[in-house]
C-alpha positions as CSV (number, residue, x, y, z in Angstrom):
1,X,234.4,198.1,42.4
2,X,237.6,199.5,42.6
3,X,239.2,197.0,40.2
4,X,237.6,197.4,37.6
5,X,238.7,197.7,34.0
6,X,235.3,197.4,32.0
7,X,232.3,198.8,31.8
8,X,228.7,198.4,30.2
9,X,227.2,202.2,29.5
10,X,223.6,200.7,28.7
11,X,223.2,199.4,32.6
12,X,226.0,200.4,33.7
13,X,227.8,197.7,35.8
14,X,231.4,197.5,36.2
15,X,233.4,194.3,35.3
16,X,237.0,193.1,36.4
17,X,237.7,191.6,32.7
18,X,236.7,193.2,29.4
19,X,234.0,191.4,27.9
20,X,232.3,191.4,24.0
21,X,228.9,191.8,25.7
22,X,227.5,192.6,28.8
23,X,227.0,189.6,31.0
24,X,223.6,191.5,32.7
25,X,221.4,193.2,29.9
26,X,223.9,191.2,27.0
27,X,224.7,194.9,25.3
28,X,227.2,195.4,23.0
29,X,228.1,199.0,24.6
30,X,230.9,197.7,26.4
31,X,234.1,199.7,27.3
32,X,237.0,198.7,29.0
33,X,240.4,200.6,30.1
34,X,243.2,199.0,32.5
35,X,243.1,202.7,34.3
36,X,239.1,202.7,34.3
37,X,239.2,202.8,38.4
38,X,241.7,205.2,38.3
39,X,241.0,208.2,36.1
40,X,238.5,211.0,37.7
41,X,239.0,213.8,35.1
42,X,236.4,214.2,32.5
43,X,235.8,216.6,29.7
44,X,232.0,216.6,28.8
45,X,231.1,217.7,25.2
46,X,227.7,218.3,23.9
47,X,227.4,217.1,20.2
48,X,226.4,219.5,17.2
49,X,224.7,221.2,20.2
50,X,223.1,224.1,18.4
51,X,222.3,221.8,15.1
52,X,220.9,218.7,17.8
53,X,218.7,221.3,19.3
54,X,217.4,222.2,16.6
55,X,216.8,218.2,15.3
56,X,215.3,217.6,18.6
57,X,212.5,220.6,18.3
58,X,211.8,219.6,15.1
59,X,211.9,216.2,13.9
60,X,211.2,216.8,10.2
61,X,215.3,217.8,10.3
62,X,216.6,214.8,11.7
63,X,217.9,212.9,8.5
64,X,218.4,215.9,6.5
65,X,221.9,218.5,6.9
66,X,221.2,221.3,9.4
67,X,223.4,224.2,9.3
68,X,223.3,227.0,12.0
69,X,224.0,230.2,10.8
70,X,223.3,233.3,9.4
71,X,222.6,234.6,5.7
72,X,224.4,233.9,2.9
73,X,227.1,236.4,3.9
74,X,227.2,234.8,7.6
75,X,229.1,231.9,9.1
76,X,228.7,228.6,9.7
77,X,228.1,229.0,13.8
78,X,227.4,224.8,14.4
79,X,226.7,222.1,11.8
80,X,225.3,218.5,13.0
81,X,227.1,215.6,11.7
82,X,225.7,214.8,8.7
83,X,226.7,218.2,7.0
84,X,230.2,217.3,8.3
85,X,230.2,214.8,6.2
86,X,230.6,217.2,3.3
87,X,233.5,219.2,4.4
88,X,231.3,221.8,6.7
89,X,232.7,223.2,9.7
90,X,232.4,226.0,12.2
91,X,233.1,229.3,11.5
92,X,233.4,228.7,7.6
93,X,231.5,230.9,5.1
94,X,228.1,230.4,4.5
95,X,228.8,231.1,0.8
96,X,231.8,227.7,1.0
97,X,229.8,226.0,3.0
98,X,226.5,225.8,0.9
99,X,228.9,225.4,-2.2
100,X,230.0,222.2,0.0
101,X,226.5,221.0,0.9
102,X,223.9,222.7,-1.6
103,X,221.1,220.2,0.7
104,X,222.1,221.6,3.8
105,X,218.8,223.3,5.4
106,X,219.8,226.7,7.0
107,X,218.5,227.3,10.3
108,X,218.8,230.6,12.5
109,X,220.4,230.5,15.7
110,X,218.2,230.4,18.9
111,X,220.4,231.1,21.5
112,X,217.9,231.6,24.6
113,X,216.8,228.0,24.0
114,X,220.4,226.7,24.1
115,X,220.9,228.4,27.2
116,X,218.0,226.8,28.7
117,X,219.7,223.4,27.5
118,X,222.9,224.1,28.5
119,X,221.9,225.2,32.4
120,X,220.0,222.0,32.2
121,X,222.6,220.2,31.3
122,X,225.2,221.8,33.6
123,X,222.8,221.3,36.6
124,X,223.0,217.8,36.1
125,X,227.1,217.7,36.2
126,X,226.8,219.6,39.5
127,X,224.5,216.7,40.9
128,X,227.4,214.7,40.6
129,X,230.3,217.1,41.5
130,X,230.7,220.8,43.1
131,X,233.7,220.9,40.9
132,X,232.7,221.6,37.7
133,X,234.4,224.4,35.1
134,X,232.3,225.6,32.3
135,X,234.3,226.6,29.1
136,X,232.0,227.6,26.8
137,X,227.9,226.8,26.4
138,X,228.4,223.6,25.4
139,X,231.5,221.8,27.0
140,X,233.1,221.6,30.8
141,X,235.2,220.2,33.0
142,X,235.0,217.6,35.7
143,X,236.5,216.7,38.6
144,X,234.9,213.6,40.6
145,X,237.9,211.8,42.3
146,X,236.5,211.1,45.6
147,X,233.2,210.6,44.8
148,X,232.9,207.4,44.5
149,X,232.3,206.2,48.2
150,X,229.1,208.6,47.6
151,X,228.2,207.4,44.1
152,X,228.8,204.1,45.1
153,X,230.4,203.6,41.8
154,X,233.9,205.1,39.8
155,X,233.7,208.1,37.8
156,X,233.4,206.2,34.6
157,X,230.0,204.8,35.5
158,X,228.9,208.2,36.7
159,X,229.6,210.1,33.8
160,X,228.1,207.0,31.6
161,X,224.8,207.4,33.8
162,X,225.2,211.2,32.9
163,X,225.1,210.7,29.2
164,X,222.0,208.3,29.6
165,X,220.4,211.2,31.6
166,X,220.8,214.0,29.5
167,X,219.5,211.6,26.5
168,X,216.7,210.5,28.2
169,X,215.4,214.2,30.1
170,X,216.6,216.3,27.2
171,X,216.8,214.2,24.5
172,X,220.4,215.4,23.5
173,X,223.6,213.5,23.1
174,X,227.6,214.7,25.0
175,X,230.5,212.8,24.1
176,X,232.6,212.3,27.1
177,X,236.3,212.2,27.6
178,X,237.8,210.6,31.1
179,X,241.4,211.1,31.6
180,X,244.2,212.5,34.5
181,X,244.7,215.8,33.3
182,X,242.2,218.6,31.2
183,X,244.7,218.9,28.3
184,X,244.2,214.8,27.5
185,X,240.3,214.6,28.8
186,X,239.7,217.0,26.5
187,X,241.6,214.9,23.4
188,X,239.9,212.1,24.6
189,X,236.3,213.5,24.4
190,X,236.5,214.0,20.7
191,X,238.2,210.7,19.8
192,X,234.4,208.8,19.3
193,X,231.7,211.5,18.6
194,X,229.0,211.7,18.8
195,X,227.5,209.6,21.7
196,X,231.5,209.0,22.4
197,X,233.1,207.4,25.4
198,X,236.6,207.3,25.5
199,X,240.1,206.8,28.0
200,X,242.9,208.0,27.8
201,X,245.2,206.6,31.0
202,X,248.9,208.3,31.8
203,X,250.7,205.1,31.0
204,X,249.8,205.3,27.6
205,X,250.0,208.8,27.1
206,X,253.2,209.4,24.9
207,X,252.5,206.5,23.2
208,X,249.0,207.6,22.0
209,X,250.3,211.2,21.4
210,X,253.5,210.5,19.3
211,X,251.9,210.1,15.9
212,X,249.2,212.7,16.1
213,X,249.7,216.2,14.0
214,X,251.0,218.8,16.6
215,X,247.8,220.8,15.1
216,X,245.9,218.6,17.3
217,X,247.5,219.9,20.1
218,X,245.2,223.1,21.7
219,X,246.2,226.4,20.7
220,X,248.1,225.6,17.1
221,X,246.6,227.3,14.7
222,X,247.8,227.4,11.2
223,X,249.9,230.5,11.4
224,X,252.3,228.4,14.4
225,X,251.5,225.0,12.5
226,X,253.3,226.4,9.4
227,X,256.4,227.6,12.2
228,X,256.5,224.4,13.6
229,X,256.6,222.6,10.0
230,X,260.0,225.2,9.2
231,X,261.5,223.3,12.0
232,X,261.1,219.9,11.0
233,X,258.5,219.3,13.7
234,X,255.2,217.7,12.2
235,X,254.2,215.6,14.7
236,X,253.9,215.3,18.2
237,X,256.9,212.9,18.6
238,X,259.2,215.6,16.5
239,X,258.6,217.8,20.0
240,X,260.2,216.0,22.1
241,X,263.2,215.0,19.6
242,X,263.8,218.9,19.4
243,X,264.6,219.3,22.9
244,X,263.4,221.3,25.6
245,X,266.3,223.7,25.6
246,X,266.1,224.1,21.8
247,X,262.0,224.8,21.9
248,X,262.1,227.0,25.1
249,X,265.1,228.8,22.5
250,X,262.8,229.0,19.6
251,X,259.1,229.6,20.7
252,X,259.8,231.3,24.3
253,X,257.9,230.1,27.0
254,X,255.2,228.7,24.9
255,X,257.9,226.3,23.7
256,X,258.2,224.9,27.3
257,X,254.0,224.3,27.4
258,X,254.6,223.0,23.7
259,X,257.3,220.3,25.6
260,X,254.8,219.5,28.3
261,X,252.1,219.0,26.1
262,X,254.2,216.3,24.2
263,X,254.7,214.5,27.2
264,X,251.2,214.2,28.1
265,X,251.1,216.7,30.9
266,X,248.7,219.5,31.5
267,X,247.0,221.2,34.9
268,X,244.4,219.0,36.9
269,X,242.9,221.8,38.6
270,X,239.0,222.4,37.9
271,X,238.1,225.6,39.3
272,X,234.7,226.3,39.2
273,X,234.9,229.5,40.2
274,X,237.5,231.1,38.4
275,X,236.9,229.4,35.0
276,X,236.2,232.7,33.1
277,X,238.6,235.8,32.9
278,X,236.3,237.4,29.5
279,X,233.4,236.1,27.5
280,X,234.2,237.3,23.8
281,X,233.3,236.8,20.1
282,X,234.8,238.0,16.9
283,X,235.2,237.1,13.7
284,X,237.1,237.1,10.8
285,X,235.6,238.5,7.4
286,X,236.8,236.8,4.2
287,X,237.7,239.8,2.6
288,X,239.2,242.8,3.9
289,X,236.4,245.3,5.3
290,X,237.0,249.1,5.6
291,X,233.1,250.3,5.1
292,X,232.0,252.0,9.0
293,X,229.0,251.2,8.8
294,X,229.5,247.0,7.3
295,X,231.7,247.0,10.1
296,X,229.3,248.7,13.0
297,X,226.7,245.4,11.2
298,X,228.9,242.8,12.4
299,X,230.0,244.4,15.9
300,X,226.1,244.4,16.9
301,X,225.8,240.9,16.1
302,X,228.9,239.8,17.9
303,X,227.6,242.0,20.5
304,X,224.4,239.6,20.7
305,X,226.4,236.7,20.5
306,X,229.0,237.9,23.5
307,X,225.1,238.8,25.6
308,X,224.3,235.2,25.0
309,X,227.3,233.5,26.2
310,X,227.1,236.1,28.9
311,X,224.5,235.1,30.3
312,X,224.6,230.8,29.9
313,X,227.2,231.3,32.2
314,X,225.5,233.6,34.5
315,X,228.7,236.6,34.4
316,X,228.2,240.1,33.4
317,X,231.7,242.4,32.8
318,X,232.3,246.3,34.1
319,X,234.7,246.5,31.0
320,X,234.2,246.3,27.3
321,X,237.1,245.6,25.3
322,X,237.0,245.7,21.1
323,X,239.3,243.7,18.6
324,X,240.8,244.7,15.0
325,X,242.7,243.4,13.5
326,X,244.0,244.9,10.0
327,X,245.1,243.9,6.6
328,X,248.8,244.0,7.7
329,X,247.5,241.5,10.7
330,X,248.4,243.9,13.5
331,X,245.9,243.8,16.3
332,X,244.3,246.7,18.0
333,X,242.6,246.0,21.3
334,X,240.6,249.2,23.0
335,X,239.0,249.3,26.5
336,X,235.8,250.9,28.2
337,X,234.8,250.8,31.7
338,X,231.3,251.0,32.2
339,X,229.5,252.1,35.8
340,X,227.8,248.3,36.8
341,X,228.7,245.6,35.1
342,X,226.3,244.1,31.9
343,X,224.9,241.3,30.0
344,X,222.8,243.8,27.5
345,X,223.4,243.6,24.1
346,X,222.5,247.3,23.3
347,X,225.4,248.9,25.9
348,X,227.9,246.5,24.7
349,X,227.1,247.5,21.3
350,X,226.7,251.4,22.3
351,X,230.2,251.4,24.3
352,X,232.3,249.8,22.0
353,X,231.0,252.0,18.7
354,X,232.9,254.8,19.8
355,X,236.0,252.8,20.1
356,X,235.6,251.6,17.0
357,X,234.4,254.7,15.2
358,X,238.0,256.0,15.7
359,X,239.9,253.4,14.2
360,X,237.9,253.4,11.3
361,X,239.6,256.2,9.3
362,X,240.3,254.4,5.9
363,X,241.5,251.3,7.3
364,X,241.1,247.7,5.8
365,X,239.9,244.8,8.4
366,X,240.0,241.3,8.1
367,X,238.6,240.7,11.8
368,X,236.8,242.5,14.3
369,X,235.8,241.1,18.0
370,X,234.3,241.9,21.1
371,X,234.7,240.9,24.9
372,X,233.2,241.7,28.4
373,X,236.1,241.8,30.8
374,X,235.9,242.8,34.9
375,X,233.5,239.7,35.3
376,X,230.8,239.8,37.9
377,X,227.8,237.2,38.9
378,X,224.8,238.1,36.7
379,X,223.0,239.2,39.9
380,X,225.0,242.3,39.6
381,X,224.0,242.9,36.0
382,X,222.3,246.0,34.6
383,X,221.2,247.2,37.9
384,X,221.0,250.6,37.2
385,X,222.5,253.9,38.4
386,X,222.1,257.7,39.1
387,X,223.3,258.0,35.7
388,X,221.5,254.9,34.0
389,X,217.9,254.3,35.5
390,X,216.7,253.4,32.4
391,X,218.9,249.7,32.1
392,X,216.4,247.7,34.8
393,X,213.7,248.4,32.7
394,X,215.6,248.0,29.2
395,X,217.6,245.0,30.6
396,X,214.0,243.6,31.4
397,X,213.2,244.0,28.6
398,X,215.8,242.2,26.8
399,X,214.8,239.1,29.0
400,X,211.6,239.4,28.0
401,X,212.3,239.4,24.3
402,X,214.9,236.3,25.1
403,X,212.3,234.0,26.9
404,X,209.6,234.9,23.7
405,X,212.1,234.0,21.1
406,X,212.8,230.6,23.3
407,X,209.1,230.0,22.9
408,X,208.2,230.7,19.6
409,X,211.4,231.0,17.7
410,X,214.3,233.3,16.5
411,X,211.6,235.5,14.5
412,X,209.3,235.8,17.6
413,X,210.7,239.5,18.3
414,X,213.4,240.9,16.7
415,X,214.9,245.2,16.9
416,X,214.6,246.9,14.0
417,X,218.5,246.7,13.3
418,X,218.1,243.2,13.1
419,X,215.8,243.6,10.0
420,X,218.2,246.0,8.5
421,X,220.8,243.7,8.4
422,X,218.8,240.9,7.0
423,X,217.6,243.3,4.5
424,X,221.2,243.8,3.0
425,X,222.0,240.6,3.1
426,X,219.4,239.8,1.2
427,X,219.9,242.7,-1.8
C-alpha cells in the first residue's frame, strides 16, 4: 500500500504501476502520481455548489444555465458550469451576465439549504480526519497524514471514497486537490473541475508553477497584477528571476510571500480551530453610489449574506465592523462592539446603520461590506441580556423562518424589507 503510485477512484484500489484501466472493475477513472503515497494534504472543493444544489432539487434545470443571484441589479453569487461556458462568473453583474447568457435561468439564493449541504458535507471530512479547516461554505482543508494505518489505505484513496460518498448520500459533486502544502492543494483542486482529482507533488512544483500567470497565484488581484506587469514580471518564473532582495525592495513583505509562493512553498498547518478570524461580505457596485438609503438596501442584504455564512460555520462575532470604500478608492473601516456575540441578521444590520449613516454625507461609493469580528461558538449567539431580552425570542425566530425557507423555498417567508427591495428592483 505504501508504494503505490496509481489509483482507480470508481473502486478504489491502489496500484504500484499506472495503468489505462483498472485491472479489478476495468474503469477508465484511473489516476496515477509518483508522490501518490506520499502527499496527505488536500483541498476539497464543492462544484457550482449553490447552482448544483439547485440542479439536484430540481431536475427540470439540469441541462439548462442556472445562475444564482439576485435581480437584474444584483450579482452573479454562483453559476454552474454550463453558464461558464458563456463568460459568466461570480460576482459579475446580473445585467453583463444575462447580456452573456440571455438562456441562463435565474434562480434565488437558498442559503439555509446550502448550509444543511455543507454541514453534511463537512461531517463527512471529519469522519475521516479531526483536522479539518473550513474556509468558506463550500471548500476546506485537510490534513490526513497518519491516517492511513486506520483507513487502511493512503489519503488519496480516502478522499476518492469521499467524493463517491458525498455523490452518492447527497447527490453533489467536490473536486479534490492532494498536495504537501495548502497554497498548492488548493491550485491543484481547481486544475480538473468539476468531479476533478488532481496531484500536485513537491518535486514537480517549480516546474509546474513556472509558466502559469502570477494572477493565478492567491491574493493578485488586478490592481497588483498590473504592478507586477510594470516590472516585467508576468509569470510565475519572472518571480524568482527578480530576486528575493529586489521583491522584498519593491512589494515589502508581501514580496517575500510573493518569492515563496514561486517556489512552491506555503504553510501545512490545518487548524481546525482557529480557521476563522471574521466572516464578511461586501460588494462592489458598478457605478458609484452616494444615495443613503440605495446604500442602507445593499448593507441589509450583505447583512443576510454575512448571518448565513455565520452560521454554516457555527461562529457568531461580539464586533461588527463596516466597509466603504469611495470613488477616490480610500477605505473606511468602522467598528461596534455589541453585549453577546450574534448570528442575526437584523442587529448586524441595526449596528452597522449608524456607522454608516455618518459617512454618508455626500459621498460617492463604489463598495460597501460588512463583517462579524470577536468570533465566538454559535452556542453563545443571541443569548440575550438585561438590556436585550427580546433577541432569544427574535433570534428564534430567525431560525424558524431559515428552516421554512429550507423546506419550501426562498419565497416561503420573507420581512417586509425584502419585498421593498425587490419592488425597486423591479420599477
Amino acid at each position: 500500500m505504501s508504494s503505490a503510485t496509481a489509483l482507480c477512484r470508481e473502486c478504489l484500489n491502489t496500484f504500484e504501476q499506472a495503468v489505462e484501466r483498472c485491472p479489478h472493475c476495468a474503469s477508465r477513472r484511473v489516476i496515477a502520481h509518483e508522490e501518490l503515497s506520499a502527499l496527505s494534504l488536500a483541498h476539497v472543493d464543492c462544484d457550482a455548489f449553490y447552482a448544483s444544489i439547485e440542479k439536484r432539487d430540481d431536475p427540470s434545470l439540469i441541462d439548462k444555465p442556472v445562475i444564482v443571484g439576485g435581480g437584474k441589479r444584483g450579482v452573479v453569487t454562483t453559476a454552474c458550469y454550463i453558464a461558464r461556458l458563456t463568460g459568466v462568473r461570480s460576482a459579475m453583474p446580473m445585467f453583463k451576465a444575462l447580456k452573456l447568457c440571455p438562456d441562463a435561468v435565474i434562480v434565488k439564493p437558498n442559503f439555509t439549504k446550502y448550509i444543511e449541504a455543507s454541514r453534511a458535507i463537512r461531517g463527512m471530512m471529519r469522519d475521516l480526519t479531526p483536522l479539518v479547516e473550513a474556509t468558506s461554505i463550500d471548500e476546506a482543508y485537510l490534513d490526513l497524514s497518519g491516517t492511513e494505518l486506520m483507513h487502511q489505505a493512503p489519503p488519496a484513496a480516502v478522499l476518492a471514497g469521499l467524493q463517491t460518498r458525498v455523490e452518492t448520500e447527497l447527490n453533489l459533486t467536490i473536486s479534490v486537490g492532494l498536495s504537501y502544502c495548502k497554497f498548492m492543494a488548493k491550485t491543484a483542486s481547481e486544475l480538473d473541475k468539476p468531479r476533478g482529482f488532481a496531484m500536485i507533488g513537491r518535486s514537480e512544483a517549480i516546474d509546474f508553477l513556472s509558466p502559469r500567470p502570477v494572477r493565478s497565484l492567491p491574493g493578485i488581484g488586478p490592481a497588483m497584477e498590473n504592478s507586477l506587469a510594470s516590472e516585467g514580471i508576468r509569470v510565475i518564473a519572472d518571480i524568482r528571476n527578480y530576486g528575493q532582495k529586489r521583491l522584498i525592495q519593491r512589494f515589502g513583505d508581501y514580496g517575500q510571500t510573493l518569492w515563496q509562493r514561486a517556489l512552491g512553498e506555503g504553510s501545512a498547518v490545518v487548524d481546525p480551530h482557529g480557521e476563522r478570524k471574521s466572516v464578511s461580505a461586501e460588494t462592489t457596485f458598478f457605478t458609484d453610489i452616494s444615495d443613503p438609503k440605495e446604500l442602507e438596501d445593499y448593507l441589509w442584504r450583505l447583512s443576510g449574506k454575512v448571518s448565513v455564512h455565520a452560521k454554516a460555520a457555527d461562529v457568531a462575532g461580539r464586533a461588527i465592523v463596516l466597509k466603504l470604500k469611495d470613488d477616490h478608492f480610500k477605505t473606511i473601516t468602522r467598528r461596534r462592539s455589541l453585549t453577546s456575540p450574534t448570528q442575526m441578521q437584523t442587529v448586524m444590520f441595526e449596528a452597522a446603520l449608524p456607522l454608516m449613516r455618518a459617512e454618508t454625507t455626500g459621498r460617492r461609493y463604489r463598495l460597501i461590506g460588512i463583517g462579524l469580528a470577536d468570533l465566538h461558538p454559535s452556542a453563545e449567539a443571541d443569548a440575550g441580556d438585561l438590556i436585550d431580552v427580546k433577541r432569544p425570542k427574535a433570534a428564534a425566530a430567525e431560525r424558524a423562518a431559515d428552516l421554512a425557507r429550507s423546506k419550501f423555498g426562498a419565497a416561503a417567508v420573507q420581512r417586509g424589507r425584502d419585498l421593498a427591495i425587490e419592488q425597486k428592483k423591479d420599477k
